[in-house]
C-alpha positions in Angstrom: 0.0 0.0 0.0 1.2 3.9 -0.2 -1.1 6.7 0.2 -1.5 10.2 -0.5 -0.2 12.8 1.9 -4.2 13.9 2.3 -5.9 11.9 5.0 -9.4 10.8 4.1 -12.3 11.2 6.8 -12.0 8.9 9.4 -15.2 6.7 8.4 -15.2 2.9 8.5 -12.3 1.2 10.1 -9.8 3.6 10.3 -9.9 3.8 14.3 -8.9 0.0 14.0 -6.3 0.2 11.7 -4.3 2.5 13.4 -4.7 0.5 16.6 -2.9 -2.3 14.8 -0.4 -0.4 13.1 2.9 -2.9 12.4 5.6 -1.4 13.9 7.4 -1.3 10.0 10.9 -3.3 10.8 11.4 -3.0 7.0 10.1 -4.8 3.8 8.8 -8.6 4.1 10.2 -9.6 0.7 13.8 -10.2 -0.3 13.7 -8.0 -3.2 16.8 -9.2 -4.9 15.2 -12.7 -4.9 12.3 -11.5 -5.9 13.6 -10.6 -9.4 13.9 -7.0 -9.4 17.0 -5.1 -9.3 19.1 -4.6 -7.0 17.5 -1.1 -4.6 14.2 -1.0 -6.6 11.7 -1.9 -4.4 13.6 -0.6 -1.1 12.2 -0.2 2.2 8.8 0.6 3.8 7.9 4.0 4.0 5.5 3.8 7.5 4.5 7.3 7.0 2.8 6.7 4.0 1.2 3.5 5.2 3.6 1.0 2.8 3.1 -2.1 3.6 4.8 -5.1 1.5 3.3 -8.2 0.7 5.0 -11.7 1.4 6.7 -13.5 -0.9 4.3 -16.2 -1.4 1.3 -13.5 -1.7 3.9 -12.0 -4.0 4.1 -15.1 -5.4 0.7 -15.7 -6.1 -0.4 -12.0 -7.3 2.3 -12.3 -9.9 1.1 -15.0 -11.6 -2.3 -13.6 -12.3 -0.9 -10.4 -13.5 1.8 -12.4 -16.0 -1.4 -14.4 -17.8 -1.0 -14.5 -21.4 -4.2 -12.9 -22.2 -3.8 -9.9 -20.5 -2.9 -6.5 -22.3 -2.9 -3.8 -19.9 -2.6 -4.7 -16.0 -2.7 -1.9 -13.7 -1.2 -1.7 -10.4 -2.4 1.0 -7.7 -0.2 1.3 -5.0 1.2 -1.7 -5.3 4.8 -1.1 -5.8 6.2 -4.8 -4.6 4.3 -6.5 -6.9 5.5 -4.2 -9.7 9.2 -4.9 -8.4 8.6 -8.9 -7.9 7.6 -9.2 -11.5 10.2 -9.8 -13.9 11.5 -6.5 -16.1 10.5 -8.2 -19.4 6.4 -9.2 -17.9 6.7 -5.4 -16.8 6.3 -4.1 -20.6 2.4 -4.6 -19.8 2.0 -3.6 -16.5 1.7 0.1 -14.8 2.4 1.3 -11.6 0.3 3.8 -10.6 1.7 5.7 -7.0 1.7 8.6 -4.6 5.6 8.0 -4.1 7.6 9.1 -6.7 10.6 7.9 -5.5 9.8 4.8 -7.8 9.1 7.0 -11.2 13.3 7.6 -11.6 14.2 5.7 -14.5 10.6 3.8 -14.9 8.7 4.6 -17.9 5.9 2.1 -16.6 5.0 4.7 -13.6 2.1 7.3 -13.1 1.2 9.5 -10.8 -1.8 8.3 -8.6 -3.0 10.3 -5.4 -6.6 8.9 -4.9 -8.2 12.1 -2.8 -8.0 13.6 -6.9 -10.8 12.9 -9.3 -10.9 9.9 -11.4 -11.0 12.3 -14.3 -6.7 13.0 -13.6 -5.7 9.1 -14.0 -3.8 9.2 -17.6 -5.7 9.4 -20.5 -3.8 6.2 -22.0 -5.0 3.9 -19.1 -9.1 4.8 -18.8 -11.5 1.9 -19.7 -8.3 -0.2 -21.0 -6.8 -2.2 -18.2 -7.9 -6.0 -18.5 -6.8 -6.6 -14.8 -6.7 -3.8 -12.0 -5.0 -4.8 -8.7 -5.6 -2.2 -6.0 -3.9 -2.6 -2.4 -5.6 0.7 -0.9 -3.6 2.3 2.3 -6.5 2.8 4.7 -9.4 0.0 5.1 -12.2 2.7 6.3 -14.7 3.1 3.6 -14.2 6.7 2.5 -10.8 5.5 1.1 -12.0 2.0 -0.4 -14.9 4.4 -2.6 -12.3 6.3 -3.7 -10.5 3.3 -4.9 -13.2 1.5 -6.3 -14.1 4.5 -8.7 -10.2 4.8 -10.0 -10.7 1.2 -10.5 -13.8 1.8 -12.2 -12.5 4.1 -14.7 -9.4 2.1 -15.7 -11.4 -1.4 -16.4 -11.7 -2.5 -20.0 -15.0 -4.1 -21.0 -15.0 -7.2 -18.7 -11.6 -6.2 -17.5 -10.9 -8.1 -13.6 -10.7 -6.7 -10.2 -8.4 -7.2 -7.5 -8.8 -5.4 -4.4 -7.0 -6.7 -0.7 -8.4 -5.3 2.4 -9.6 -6.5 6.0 -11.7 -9.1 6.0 -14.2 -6.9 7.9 -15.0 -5.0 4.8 -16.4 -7.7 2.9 -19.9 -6.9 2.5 -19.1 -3.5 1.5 -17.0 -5.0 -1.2 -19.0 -7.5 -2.4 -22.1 -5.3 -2.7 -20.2 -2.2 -4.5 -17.8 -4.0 -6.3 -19.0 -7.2 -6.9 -15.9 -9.3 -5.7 -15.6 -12.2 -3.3 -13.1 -12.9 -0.7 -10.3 -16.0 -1.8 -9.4 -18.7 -0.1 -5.8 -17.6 0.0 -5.1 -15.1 2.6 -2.6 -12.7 1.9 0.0 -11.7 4.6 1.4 -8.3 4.6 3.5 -6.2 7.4 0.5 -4.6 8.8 -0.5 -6.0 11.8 -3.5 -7.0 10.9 -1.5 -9.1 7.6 0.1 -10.9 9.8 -2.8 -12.0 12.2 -4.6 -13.4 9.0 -7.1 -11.1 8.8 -6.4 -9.6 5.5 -8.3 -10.7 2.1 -7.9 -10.9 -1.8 -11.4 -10.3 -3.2 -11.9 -10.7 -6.9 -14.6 -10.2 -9.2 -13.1 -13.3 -11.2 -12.6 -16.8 -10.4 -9.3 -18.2 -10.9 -7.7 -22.0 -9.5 -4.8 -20.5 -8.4 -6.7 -18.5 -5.6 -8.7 -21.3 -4.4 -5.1 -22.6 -3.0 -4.0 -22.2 1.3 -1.2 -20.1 2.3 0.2 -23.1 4.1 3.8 -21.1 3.8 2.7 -17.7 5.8 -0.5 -19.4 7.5 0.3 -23.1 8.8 -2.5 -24.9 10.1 -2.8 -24.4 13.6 -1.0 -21.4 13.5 -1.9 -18.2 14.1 -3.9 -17.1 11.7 -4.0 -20.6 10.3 -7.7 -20.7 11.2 -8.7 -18.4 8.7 -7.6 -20.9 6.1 -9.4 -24.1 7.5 -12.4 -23.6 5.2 -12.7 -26.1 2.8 -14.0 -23.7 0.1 -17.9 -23.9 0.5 -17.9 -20.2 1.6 -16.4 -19.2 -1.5 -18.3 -21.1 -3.8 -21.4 -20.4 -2.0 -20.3 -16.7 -2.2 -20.3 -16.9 -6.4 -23.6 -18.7 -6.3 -25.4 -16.3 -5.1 -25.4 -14.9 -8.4 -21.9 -13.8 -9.5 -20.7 -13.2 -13.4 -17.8 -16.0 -14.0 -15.1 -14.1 -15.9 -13.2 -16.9 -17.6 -9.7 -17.0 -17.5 
């Protein structure tokens, strides 16, 4: 995640995230490993509410944004997955961040603050991204509208969502943008990552999410029980009338 410098009204569950703010001891993911260069990702920057995903959430949101079929992928604040991807799956993917430290030298970044109207995202992008991946720095519901209309504006006809937040926002997601919760649970260095109760809700079935995050959730574990569902919640969750975007 990475925010704008403009705080949004504190609607929703902002109270509770900042009562489980991580302490930020740095990023999760060995960057170097992770296949970008050397000092491209770097480290957290607290302030602005970056939070890094783990390498096998890394792992995971990589692959669906190096499918084949894809032609534009857009990233919003979401700078570890742009720097886990290999440079040569970059030449369809955008970054779009508040921080510009990552615009020196990348010609794949674009300014995003998300407390501007939808109207300022770049020309290029609007109604053309076949995948939107949004990682939005607050989890209160003022911020989450605002990300759900730049999302909104980028999708191509059909195009598929991607939005992680706490798990206690999923009715408000599934009613305004139509996506259900995974059964893989992300981990990132927010507190609240790292207790499980983070989410991946899509607007698109894929196998690859149906899968547990036995490496960052092991049964029994903390955080581990958030994973012991056997998938009837999800697929009860698309039949209660979701649109199947095939893959």
């Amino acid at each position: 995640s990475s925010l704008s410098l403009a705080p949004p009204s504190p609607l929703g569950h902002a109270q509770l995230t900042h009562a489980f703010r991580a302490p930020g001891p740095g990023p999760m993911v060995d960057v170097a490993a992770s296949g970008a260069e050397p000092g491209g990702l770097g480290e957290e920057d607290t302030s602005l509410r970056q939070y890094w995903y783990s390498a096998s959430t890394l792992r995971l949101l990589c692959d669906l944004c190096s499918r084949e079929d894809l032609k534009c992928v857009a990233l919003l604040s979401t700078p570890s997955i742009f720097y886990a991807l290999p440079p040569e799956a970059r030449s369809k993917v955008w970054l779009l961040e508040f921080d510009r430290r990552w615009e020196i030298g990348n010609d794949r970044f674009a300014f995003f603050d998300f407390n501007s109207p939808v109207e300022e995202l770049p020309q290029h992008l609007r109604g053309v991204c076949d995948l939107i991946v949004a990682d939005p720095p607050h989890i209160n519901l003022a911020t989450l509208e605002r990300y759900v209309e730049a999302m909104r504006m980028l999708q191509a006809p059909g195009g598929r969502l991607l939005l992680t937040t706490a798990a206690d926002n999923e009715q408000w997601v599934a009613g305004e943008l139509g996506a259900f919760p995974a059964a893989f649970v992300p981990k990132i260095s927010l507190a609240l990552g790292v207790m499980g109760r983070y989410r991946i809700f899509t607007t698109f079935r894929d196998g690859a999410l149906t899968a547990k995050n036995e490496e960052d959730f092991p049964a029994g574990s903390a955080g581990g029980a958030a994973e012991d569902s056997d998938g009837a919640e999800e697929d009860y969750a698309w039949s209660l009338g979701m649109v199947d975007h095939p893959l």
